[in-house]
Legacy VTK file of the C-alpha trace (Angstrom):
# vtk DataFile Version 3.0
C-alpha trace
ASCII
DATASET POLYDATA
POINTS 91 float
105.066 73.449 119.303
104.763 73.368 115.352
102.033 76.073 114.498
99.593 75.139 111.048
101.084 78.379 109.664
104.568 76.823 110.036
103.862 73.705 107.764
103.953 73.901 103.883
101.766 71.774 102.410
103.327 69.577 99.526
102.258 70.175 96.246
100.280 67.621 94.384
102.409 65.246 92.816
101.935 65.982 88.813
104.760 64.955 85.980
103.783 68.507 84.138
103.797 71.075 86.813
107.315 69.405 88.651
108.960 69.497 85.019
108.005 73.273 83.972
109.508 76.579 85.637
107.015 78.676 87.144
106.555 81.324 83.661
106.868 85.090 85.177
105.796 88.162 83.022
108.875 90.775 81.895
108.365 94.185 83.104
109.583 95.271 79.993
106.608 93.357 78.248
104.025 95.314 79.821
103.301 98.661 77.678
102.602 100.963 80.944
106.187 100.146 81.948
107.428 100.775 78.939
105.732 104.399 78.741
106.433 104.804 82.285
110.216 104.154 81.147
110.057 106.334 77.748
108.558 109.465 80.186
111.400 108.869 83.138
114.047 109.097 80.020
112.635 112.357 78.861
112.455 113.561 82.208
115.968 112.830 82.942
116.660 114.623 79.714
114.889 117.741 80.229
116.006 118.518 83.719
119.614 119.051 83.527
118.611 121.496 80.480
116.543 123.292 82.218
118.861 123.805 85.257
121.523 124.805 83.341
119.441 127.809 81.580
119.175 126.209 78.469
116.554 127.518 75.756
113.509 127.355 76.603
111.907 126.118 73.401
114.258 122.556 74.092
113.167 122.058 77.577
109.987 122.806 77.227
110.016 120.489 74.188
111.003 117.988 76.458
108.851 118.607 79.490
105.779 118.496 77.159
106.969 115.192 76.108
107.532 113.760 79.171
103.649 114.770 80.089
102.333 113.231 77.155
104.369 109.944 77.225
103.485 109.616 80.806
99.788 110.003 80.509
99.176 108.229 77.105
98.399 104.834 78.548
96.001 105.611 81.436
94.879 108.685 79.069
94.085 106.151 76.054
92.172 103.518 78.032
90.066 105.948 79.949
89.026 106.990 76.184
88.225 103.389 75.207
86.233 102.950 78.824
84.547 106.237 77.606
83.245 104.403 74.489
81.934 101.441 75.633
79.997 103.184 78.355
76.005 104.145 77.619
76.128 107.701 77.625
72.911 107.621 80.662
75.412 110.178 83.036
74.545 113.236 80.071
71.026 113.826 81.107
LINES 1 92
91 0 1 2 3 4 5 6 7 8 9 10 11 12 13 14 15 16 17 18 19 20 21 22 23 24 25 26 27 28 29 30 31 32 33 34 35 36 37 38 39 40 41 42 43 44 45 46 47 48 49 50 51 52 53 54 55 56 57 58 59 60 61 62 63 64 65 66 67 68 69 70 71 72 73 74 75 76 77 78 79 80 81 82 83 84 85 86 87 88 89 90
């Protein structure tokens, strides 16, 4: 016995939507992905220098990179949130 969960319904018949592809976003398009991406480079960078004894000065460099580039996103739009908030919380 057919359940209701079981049956698609049929999409409304329309000459636009049947002729154009269903438009999906690039992960590359989105900024946090691309900061996400620019942080897991650095990372990858910094680790095998750092395991291997390598100066300090260059993988710490790198490790303070990766921190920043990893946090700038979330890090700038809690700022903006921060400005456009009344300031009621102070007193």
């Amino acid at each position: 016995m057919p359940s209701g969960l079981d049956q698609r319904l049929a999409p409304a018949a329309s000459p636009r939507s049947a002729a154009a592809p269903r438009r999906r976003t690039r992960v590359l398009a989105l900024p946090e992905v691309r900061w996400a991406l620019a942080s897991l480079v650095l990372f990858l960078l910094a680790l095998p220098v750092y395991l291997a004894g390598g100066p300090s000065w260059l993988w710490g460099t790198l490790f303070a990179a990766t921190y920043i580039t990893g946090g700038w996103d979330p890090r700038w739009e809690g700022l903006k949130a921060l400005g456009t908030r009344p300031w009621t919380w102070i007193c």
